[in-house]
N, C-alpha and C positions, 0 to 999 in steps of 0.2 A: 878958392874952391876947397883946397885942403883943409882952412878952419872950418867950412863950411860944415865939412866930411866928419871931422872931427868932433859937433857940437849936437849933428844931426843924433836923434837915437834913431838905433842903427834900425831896430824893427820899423819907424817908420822910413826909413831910407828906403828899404826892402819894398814897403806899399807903395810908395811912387815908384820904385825902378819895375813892378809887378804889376800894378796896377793903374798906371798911368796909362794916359790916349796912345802909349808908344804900343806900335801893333809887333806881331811875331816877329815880322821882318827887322825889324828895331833889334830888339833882344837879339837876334841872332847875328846882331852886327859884327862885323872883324874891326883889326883896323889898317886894314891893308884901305891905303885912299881916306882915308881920315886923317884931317886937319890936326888929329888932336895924337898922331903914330906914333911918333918919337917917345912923348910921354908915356902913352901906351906900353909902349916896348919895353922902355927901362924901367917903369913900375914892374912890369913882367919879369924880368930878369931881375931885380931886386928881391922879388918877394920868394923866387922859387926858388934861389939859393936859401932863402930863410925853410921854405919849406922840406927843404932835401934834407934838413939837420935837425926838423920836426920843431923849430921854433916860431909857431903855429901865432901866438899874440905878436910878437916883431915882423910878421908877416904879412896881418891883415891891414893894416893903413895902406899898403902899396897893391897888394892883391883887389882891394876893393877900388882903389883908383886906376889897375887894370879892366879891371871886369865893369866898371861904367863907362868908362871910354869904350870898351871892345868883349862883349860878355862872350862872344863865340873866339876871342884872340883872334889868330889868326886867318882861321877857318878851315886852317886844318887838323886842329890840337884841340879837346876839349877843357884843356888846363882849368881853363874858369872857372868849370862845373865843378869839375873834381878835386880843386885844390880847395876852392868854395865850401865842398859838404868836407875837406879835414879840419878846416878851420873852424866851421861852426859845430860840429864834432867835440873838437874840444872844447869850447866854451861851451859846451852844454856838457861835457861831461862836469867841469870842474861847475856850472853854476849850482847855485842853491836855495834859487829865488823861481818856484813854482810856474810863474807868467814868463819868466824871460824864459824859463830851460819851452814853454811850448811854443813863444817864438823861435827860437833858434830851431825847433824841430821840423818847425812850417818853413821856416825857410831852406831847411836841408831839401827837404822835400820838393818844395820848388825849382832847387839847382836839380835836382836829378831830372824833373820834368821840365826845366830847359834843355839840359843837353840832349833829352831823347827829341825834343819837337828840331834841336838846330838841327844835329847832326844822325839820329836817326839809323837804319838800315846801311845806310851809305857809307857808315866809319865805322872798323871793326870793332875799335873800341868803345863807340857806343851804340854797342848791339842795344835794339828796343828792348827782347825779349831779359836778355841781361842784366842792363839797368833798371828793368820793372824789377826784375826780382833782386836783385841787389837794394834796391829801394824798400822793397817789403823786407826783407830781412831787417834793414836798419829799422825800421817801423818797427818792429815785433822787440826785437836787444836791448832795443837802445833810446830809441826816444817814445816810447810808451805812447802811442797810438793804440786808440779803441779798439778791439781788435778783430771790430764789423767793418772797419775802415782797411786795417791790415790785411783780413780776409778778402777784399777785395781787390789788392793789389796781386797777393796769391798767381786768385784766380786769371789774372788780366796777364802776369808772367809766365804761367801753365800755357796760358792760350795763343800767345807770340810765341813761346817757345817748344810748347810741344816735347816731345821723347828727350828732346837737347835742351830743356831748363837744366838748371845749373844743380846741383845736389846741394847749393846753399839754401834752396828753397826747402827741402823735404823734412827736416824738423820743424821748424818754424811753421808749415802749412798742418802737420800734422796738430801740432799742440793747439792752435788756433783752432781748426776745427773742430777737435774732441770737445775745448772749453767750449763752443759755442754749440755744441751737442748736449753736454750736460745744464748749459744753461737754458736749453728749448730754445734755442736761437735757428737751428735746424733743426731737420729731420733725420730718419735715420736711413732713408734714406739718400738724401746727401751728404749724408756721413760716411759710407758703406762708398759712394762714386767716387767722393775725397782719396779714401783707403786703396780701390783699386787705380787708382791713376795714380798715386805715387808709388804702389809698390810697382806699376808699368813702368813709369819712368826708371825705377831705379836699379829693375832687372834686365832692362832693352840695354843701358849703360854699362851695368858689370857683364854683360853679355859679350858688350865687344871689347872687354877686357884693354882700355884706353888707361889714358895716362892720372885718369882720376877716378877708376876702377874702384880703388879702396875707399874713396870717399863716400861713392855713391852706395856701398856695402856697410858702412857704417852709417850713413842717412838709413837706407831701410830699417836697421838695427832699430834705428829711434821712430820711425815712423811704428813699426810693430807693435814696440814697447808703450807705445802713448796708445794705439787701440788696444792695445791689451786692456785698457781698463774699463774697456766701455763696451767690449768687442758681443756680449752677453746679449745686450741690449738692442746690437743693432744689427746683429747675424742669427737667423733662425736655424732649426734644424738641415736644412734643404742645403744653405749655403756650407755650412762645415761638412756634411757629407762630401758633396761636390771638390770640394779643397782637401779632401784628406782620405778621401777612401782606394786612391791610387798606392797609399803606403802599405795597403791588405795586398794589391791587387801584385806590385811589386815583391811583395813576400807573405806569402800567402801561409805562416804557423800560426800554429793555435796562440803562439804569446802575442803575437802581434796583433792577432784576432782582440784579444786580452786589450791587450794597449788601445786597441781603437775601441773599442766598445766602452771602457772606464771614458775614454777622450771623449767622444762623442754624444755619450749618457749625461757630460760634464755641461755641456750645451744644447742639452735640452730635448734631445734624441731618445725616442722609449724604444722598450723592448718589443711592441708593436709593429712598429716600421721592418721592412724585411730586408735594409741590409743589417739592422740592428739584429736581428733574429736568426741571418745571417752569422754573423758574426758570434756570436753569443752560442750556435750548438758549435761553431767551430772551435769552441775556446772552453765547452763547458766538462769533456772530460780532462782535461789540461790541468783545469780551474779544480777540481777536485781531486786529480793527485795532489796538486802544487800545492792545497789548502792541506791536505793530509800530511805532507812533508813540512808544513811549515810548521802546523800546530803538536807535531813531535819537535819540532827543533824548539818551541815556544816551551813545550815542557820540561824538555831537558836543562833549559835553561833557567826555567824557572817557577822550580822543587815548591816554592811558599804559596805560590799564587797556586798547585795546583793541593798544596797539601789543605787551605783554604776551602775549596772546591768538593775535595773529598769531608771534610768534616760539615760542610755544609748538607752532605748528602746522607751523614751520618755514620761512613766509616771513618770511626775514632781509631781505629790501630793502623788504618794507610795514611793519615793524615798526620799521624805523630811519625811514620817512617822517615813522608816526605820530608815535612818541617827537620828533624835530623838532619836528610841529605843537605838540605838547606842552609842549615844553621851549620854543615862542614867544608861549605862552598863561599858562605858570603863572610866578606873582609871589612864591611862596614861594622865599624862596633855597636853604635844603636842600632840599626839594621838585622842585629843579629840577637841585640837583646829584646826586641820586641819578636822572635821565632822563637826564644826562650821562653817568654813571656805566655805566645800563647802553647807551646806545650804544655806549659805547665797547669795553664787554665783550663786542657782539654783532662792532663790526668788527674788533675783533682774535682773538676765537676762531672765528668763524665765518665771516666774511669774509676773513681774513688781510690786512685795510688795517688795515699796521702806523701809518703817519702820521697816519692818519684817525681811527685808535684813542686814538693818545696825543695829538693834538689835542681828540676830547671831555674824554680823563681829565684833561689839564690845566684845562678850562673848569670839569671838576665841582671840582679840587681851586682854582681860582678863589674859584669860588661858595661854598664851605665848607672855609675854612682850616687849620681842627683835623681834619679827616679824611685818614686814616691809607688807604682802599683804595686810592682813585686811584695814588697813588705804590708799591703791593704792587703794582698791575696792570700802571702802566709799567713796573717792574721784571722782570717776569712778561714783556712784551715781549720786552725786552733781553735775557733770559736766555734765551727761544727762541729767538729768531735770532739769537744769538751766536755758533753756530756755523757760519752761513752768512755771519757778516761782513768778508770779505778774509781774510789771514792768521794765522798763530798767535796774534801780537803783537795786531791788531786783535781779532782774539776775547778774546783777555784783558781785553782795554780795554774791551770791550761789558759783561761779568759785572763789571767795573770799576764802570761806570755802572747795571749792574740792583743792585748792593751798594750804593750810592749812595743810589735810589730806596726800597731796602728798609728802610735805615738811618731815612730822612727818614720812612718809615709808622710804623716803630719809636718815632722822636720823638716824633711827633704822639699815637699809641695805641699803649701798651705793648703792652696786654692784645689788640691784636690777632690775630684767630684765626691760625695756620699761620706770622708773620711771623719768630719766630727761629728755627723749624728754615729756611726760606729763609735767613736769612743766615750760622746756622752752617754750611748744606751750600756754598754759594757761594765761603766765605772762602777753601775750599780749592783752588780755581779760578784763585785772581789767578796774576800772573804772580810767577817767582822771579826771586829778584836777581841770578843770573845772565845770564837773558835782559834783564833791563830793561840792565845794563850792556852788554850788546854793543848795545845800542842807544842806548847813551848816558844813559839815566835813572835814577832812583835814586827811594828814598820821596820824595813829597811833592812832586816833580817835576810838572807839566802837561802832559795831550795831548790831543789828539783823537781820537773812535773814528770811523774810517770807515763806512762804510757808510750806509744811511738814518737811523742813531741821529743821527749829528752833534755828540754833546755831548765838549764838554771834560773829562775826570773826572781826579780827582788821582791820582798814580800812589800804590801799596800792594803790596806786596813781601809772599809770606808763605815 
């Protein structure tokens, strides 16, 4: 019999000991008065010291020539079952051959539905309600069961066991169902009965504050968490009032007013409906100091965005104030050279404080020395009033110095927007070598441009 055992594959051993003429009463054999006890027994005590030490392969030769002599043992111990599904447990954890790990799944599943047909109601340890849901668990974890298959064990453990299933079921039923919500496999309305029968279950249990209180407190946790994502979809306006309008009624401030009306607007609740409307005059002068406080506190803190605001609007001297306060508040160094940046572009385009102008854009090109605008901007200066600066020769010299500026943005950023058509339209501005000679100069010569520019720029001949 033992080579027999040994030769047999095991999956089909499993279909004759399941599916053979032997009826329930068979399976549910002992071996108390069996011909064959002795053997029985001492496979039994053989294999379940293997088991106690978790040496789950040295175990199964003796375990399964217990469990075909005597699959209920003694008839009072489910041993068989349950040493049965750690055994095959393992070998499906550790297999890696597709067909065998869904045999071995089918057969777990089978020992759980023997032990519940031997032993039943009648043996605490194998509560029906218990080992249903014990069974679906393992379905859902572990051996990858369809999980319209799963879903049905759930519901078959919910139904034996009522308020006192186990809190091993309430993640497990959760996730199973949402999937099979977003997959159109339900409704959403039996989505919605899913949700409130576990979050029953699992408040009737921390309710009477038992010895696995915390469990069943961390189950709802995950139960929540998995409708949370679907929760949109399958709960109307009606249903979140109902669930959440006791937290007004509880404490009845305008923040709270506040809180539930963003909440409840969140799900789909208009300002139409009359506790929404409710709620909304109780919250609405609240809602307008608290927005008047805050958008002072927004501005006090943040000088750029309103100095921004104001030059949008067109006052240029509150909008270079702000920008100041700004640029004596903020620690970011680019951050501070683009509030240089644009003062400077407000006093020199819209102000016409040329000195004033090129004193921010030199601060921003200070504070951030790879940046190419400042020096397009001074440029930009010099090129507009160049031709207000003294005579021929002095204008030249000014487009001299904005060619200068342009050249050093150039440097710094090629890819500068607009900066080589500026310098190719400019080039053609410098002065000729004719004039620089009756003036004494020549390329590469030195001078100064008059006017408010000031700078020395090298002379360039075209």
């Amino acid at each position: 019999m033992k080579t027999l055992l040994k030769t047999l594959n095991i999956f089909a051993l499993f279909s004759i000991t399941f599916f053979s003429a032997q009826t329930a009463t068979a399976q549910c054999e002992g071996w108390m008065n069996n011909p064959k006890m002795e053997e029985a027994e001492t496979a039994h005590t053989l294999y379940r010291g293997d088991i106690k030490m978790e040496k789950y392969d040295e175990a199964f030769e003796n375990w399964l020539t217990a469990y075909t002599i005597a699959p209920a043992a003694d008839g009072k111990r489910p041993f068989h079952y349950s040493d049965g599904r750690k055994i095959y447990m393992h070998k499906h954890k550790a297999e890696t051959d597709a067909a065998k790990k869904k045999e071995y799944a089918e057969i777990i599943m089978r020992l759980y539905d023997e032990q519940i047909a031997c032993y039943g109601d009648d043996f605490k340890a194998g509560n029906t309600a218990m080992l249903t849901g014990r069974k679906a668990y393992d379905m859902f974890y572990y051996l990858n069961i369809p999980y319209s298959k799963t879903y049905a064990a759930l519901q078959e453990a919910v139904k034996l066991g009522g308020d006192d299933s186990e809190y091993v079921i309430l993640d497990p039923y959760a996730r199973v169902a949402v999937n099979l919500f977003s997959n159109d496999k339900i409704d959403k309305d039996e989505a919605r009965s899913v949700y409130d029968l576990l979050l029953g279950i699992a408040d009737k249990n921390i309710a009477k504050a038992g010895k696995y209180a915390e469990q069943y407190k961390a189950g709802k946790e995950n139960v929540l968490a998995q409708f949370r994502t679907i929760e949109q979809n399958i709960f109307d306006c009606a249903y979140f009032k109902e669930k959440h309008k006791g937290e007004y009624d509880a404490n009845p401030t305008p923040q709270t007013a506040k809180a539930l009306f963003q909440k409840l607007n969140g799900f789909g609740c208009t300002s139409e409906d009359p506790f929404m409307a409710k709620l909304k005059a109780a919250y609405a002068s609240y809602a307008k100091e608290e927005n008047a406080k805050r958008q002072a506190e927004f501005d006090a803190n943040n000088p750029a965005f309103i100095a921004n605001k104001l030059y949008k609007s067109g006052d240029y001297a509150g909008a270079i104030a702000k920008y100041q306060e700004a640029a004596a508040s903020e620690t970011d160094t680019y951050k501070q050279a683009s509030i240089y940046y644009s003062m400077a572009s407000i006093e020199f385009r819209k102000n016409k404080k040329y000195s004033k102008a090129r004193e921010h854009a030199r601060k921003a090109a200070q504070l951030r020395p790879d940046w190419g605008k400042p020096y397009m901007l001074i440029g930009d200066m010099y090129a507009t009033s160049s031709s207000s600066c003294g005579d021929s020769w002095n204008q030249r010299l000014a487009v001299l110095a904005a060619l200068a500026k342009y050249q050093k943005a150039k440097a710094l950023e090629p890819d500068l927007q607009g900066i080589s058509g500026k310098v190719s339209k400019y080039l053609g501005y410098r002065p000729d070598k004719e004039t620089a000679f009756m003036r004494g100069k020549k390329s590469g010569d030195r001078d100064k441009v008059g006017c408010w520019i000031g700078e020395t720029v090298t002379i360039s001949t075209k």
